[in-house]
PLY file of the C-alpha trace (Angstrom):
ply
format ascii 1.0
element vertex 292
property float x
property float y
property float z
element edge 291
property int vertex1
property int vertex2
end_header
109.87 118.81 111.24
107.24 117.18 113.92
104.31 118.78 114.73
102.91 119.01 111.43
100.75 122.41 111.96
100.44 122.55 108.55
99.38 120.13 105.86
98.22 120.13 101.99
96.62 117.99 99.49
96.79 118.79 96.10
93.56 118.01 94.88
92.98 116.38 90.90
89.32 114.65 92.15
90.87 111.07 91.15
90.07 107.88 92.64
93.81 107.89 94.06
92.88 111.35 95.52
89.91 110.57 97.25
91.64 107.67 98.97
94.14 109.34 101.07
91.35 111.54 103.01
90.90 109.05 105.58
94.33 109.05 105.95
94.83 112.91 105.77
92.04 113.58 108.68
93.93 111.01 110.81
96.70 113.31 110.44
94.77 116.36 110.87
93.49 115.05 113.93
96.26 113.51 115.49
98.02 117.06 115.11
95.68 119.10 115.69
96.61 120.45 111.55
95.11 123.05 109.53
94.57 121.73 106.08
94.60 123.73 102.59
93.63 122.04 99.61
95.01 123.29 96.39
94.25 122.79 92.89
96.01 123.50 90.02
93.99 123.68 86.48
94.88 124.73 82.87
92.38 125.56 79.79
91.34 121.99 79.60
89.18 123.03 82.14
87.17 124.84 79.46
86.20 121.02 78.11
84.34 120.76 81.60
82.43 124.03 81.49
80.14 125.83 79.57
82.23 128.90 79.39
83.18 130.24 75.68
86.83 131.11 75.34
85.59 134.33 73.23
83.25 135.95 76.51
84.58 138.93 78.34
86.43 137.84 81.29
86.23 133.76 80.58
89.61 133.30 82.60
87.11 134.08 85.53
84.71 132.93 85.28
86.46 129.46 84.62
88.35 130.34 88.01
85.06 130.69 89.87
83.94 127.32 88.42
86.86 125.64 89.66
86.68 127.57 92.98
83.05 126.01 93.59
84.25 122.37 92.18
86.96 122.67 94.96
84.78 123.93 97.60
82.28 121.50 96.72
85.21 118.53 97.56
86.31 120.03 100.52
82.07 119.92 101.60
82.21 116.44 100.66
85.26 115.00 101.85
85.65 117.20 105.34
82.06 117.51 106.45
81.86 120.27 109.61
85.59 120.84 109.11
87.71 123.90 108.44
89.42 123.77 105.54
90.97 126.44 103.18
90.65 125.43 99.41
93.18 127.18 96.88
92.60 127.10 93.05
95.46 128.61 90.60
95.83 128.51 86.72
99.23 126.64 86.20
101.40 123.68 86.59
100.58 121.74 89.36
104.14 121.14 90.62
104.50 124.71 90.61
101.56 125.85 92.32
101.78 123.31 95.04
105.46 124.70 95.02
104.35 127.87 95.51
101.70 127.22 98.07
104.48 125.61 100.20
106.32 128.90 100.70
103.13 131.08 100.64
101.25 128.93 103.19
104.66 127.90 105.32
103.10 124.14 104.88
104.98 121.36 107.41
103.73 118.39 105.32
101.90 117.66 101.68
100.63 114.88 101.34
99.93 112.97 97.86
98.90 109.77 95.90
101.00 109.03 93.66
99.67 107.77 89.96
100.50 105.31 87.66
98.51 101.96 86.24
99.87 98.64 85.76
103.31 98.18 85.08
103.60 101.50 84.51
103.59 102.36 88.22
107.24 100.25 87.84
109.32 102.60 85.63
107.33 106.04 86.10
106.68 108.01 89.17
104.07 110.52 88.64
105.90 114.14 87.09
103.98 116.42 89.87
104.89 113.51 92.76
108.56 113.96 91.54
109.24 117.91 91.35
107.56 117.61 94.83
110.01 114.94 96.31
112.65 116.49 94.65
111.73 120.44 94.94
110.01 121.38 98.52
111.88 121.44 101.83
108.41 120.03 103.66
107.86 116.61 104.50
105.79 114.39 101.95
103.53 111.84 102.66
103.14 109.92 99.50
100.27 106.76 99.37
100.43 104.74 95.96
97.28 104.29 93.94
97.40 100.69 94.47
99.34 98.17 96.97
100.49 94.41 97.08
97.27 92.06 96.42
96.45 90.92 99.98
98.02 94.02 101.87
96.31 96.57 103.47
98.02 99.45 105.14
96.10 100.67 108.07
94.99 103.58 110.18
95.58 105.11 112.71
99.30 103.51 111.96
100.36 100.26 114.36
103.49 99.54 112.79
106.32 101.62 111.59
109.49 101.06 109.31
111.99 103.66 109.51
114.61 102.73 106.51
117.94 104.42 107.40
121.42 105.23 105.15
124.58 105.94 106.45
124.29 109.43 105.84
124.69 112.32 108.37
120.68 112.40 107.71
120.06 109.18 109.99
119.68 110.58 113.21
116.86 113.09 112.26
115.06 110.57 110.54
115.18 108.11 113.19
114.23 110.69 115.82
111.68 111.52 113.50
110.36 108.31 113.19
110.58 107.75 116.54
108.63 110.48 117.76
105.57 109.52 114.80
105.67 106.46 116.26
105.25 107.39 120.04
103.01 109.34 119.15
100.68 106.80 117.37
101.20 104.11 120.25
102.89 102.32 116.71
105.91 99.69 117.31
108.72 101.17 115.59
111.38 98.85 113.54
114.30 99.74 111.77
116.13 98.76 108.61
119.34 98.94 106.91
119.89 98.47 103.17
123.38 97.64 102.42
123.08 97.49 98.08
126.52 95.59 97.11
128.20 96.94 93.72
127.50 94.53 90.39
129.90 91.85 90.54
132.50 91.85 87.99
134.90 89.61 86.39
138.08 90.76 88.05
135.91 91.52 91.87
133.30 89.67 93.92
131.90 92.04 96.40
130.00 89.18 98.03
133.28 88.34 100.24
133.30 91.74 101.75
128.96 91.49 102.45
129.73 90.07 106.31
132.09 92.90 107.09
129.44 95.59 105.40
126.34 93.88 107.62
128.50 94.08 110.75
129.56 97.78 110.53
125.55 98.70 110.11
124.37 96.74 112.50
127.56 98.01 114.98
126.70 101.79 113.83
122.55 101.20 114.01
123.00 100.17 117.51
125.22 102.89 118.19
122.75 105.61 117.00
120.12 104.10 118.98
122.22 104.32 122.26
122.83 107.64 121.31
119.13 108.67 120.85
117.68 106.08 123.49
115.52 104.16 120.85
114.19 101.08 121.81
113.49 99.31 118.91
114.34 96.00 117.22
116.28 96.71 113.84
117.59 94.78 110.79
120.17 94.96 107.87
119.23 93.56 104.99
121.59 92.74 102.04
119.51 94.11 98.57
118.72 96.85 95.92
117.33 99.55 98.27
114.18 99.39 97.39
113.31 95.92 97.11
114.90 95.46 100.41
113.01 98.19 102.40
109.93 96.81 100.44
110.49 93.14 101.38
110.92 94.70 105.42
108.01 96.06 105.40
106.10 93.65 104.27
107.56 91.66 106.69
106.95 93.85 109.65
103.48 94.43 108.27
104.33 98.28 108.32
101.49 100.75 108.01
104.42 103.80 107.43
107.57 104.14 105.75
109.36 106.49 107.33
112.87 107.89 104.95
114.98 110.66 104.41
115.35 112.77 101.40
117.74 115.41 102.05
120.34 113.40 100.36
118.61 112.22 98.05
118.09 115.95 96.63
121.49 116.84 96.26
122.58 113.46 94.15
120.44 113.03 90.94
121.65 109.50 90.52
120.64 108.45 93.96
117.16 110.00 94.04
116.03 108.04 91.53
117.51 104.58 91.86
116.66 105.30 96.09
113.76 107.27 96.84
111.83 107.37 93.81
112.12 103.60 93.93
111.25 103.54 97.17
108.25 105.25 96.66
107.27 103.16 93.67
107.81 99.68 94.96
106.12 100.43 98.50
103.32 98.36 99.86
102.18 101.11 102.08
102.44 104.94 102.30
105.68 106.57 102.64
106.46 109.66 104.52
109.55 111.39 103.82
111.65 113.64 105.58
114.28 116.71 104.64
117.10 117.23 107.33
117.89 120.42 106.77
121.05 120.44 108.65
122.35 117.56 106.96
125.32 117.56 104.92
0 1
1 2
2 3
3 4
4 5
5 6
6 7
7 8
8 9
9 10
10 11
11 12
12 13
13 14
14 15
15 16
16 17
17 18
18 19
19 20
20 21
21 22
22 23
23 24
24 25
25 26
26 27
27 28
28 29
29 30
30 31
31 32
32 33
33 34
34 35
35 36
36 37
37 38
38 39
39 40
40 41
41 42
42 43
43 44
44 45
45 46
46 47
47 48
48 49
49 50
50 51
51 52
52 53
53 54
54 55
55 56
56 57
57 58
58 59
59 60
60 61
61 62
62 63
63 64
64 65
65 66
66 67
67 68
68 69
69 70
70 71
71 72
72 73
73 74
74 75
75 76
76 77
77 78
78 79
79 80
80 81
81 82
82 83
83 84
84 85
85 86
86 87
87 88
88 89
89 90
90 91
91 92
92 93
93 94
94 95
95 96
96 97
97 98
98 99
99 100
100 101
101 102
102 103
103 104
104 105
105 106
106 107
107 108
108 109
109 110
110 111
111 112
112 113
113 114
114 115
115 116
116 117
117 118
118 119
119 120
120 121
121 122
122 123
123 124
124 125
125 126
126 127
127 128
128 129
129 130
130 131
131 132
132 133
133 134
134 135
135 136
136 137
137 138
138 139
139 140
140 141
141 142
142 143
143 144
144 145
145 146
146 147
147 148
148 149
149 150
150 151
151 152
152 153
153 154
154 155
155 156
156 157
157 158
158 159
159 160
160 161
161 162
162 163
163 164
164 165
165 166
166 167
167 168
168 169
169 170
170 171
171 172
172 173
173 174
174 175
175 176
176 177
177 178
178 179
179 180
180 181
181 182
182 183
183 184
184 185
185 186
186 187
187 188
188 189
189 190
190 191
191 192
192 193
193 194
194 195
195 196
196 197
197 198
198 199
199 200
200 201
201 202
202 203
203 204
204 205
205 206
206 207
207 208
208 209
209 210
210 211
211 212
212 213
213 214
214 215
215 216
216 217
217 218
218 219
219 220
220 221
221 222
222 223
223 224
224 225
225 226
226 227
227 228
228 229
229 230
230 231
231 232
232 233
233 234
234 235
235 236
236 237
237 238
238 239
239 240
240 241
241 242
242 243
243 244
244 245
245 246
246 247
247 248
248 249
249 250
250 251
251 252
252 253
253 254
254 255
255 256
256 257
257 258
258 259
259 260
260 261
261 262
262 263
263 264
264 265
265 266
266 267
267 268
268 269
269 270
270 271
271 272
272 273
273 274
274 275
275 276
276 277
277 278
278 279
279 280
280 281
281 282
282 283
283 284
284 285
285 286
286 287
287 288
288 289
289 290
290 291
């Protein structure tokens, strides 16, 4: 899980892109990472280049374009450092897939896309066979953030939003560890999402006696690990409270699980796609492999 030895960035040459660089060389620095940077293209490449579709060997000659387009990013972006730039005709989900297993990556890290209200309902199709496909950490940073909020680096404050899953004390020794690491102050939050209310029940009565068994277990599991850190449990939707937290706590980093979140279709998306979606700042989340 922690080092990160490893790390990716898919590469599509957007604005979105381009922005998480700084925050990629802070990681890259802080461990000490070798970075590949991967593209994935299809034939609509041919609309950039000058290359007929009817020459002898075209598919390489487009390949070789996009090799020097990459190389010529990496130049750019990571001046005087090492970097090894991978280009592959495909689906980009796929690829980056594929480079995962191939490269033995620890973390990829991502913007995620999506204008305007958009950004609300849709999370990005490559962004979501990643979350939902890779075993690596990912390290998503939205396209765009809360007018008036800016996340920043290297990372001072941390949120680590916990469940009540089996996959909480990896993540919060994750977390914890990012966070010493970084010199950050490290917070904690609990979501506790009541059911709808109905006509016949009114799961409001029973929100005191929910509140009291996270904060009893929270403080529990940070006995058990020796965390220090100050935590709360918020009553919400999942997202909106881990959003409204970290605004709060002026978080730079989200830190989550996803192991869970892989093996339930229903809760990936109302949880950590949401999650993902509705965050003010970037979000890096973890897969507990030993979790059940």
């Amino acid at each position: 899980m922690l080092p990160f030895r490893k790390i990716l960035l898919p590469v599509d040459y957007s604005k979105p892109c381009r922005a998480v660089v700084p925050y990629v060389k802070d990681m890259m620095h802080h461990f000490s990472s070798e970075l590949t940077l991967v593209h994935a293209y299809g034939l609509g490449a041919l609309v950039r280049s000058e290359v007929a579709i009817t020459e002898p060997d075209f598919s390489e000659e487009l390949r070789s374009i996009e090799q020097g387009r990459l190389r010529e990013f990496a130049a750019e972006m990571f001046a005087g450092q090492h970097v090894e730039p991978i280009v592959e005709l495909g689906e980009p989900g796929g690829i980056i897939d594929k480079v995962v297993q191939r490269q033995g990556v620890d973390l990829v890290m991502l913007a995620t896309h999506g204008l305007g209200p958009v950004r609300r309902f849709l999370l990005g199709s490559v962004a979501a066979k990643i979350l939902h496909d890779i075993s690596a950490a990912v390290w998503t940073g939205a396209s765009s953030v809360l007018p008036g909020y800016a996340p920043r680096i290297p990372y001072k404050s941390i949120l680590c939003a916990l469940d009540d899953t089996d996959e909480a004390r990896a993540v919060m020794k994750a977390a914890a560890a990012f966070a010493g690491g970084h010199n950050a102050e490290l917070s904690l939050v609990r979501v506790v999402e009541m059911p709808p209310i109905s006509y016949n029940i009114d799961f409001r009565h029973y929100a005191n006696e929910l509140t009291e068994a996270a904060n009893f277990n929270l403080r529990e599991l940070k006995s058990e690990l020796g965390v220090d850190a100050p935590h709360a449990v918020v009553v919400a939707a999942v997202a909106d409270g881990i959003c409204q937290e970290a605004v709060r706590r002026n978080a730079d980093l989200i830190v989550v699980g996803r192991g869970c979140a892989q093996t339930a279709v229903r809760r990936m998306f109302s949880q950590l796609y949401s999650i993902v979606r509705q965050s003010p700042c970037p979000v890096l989340s973890i897969k507990d492999r030993t979790a059940r």
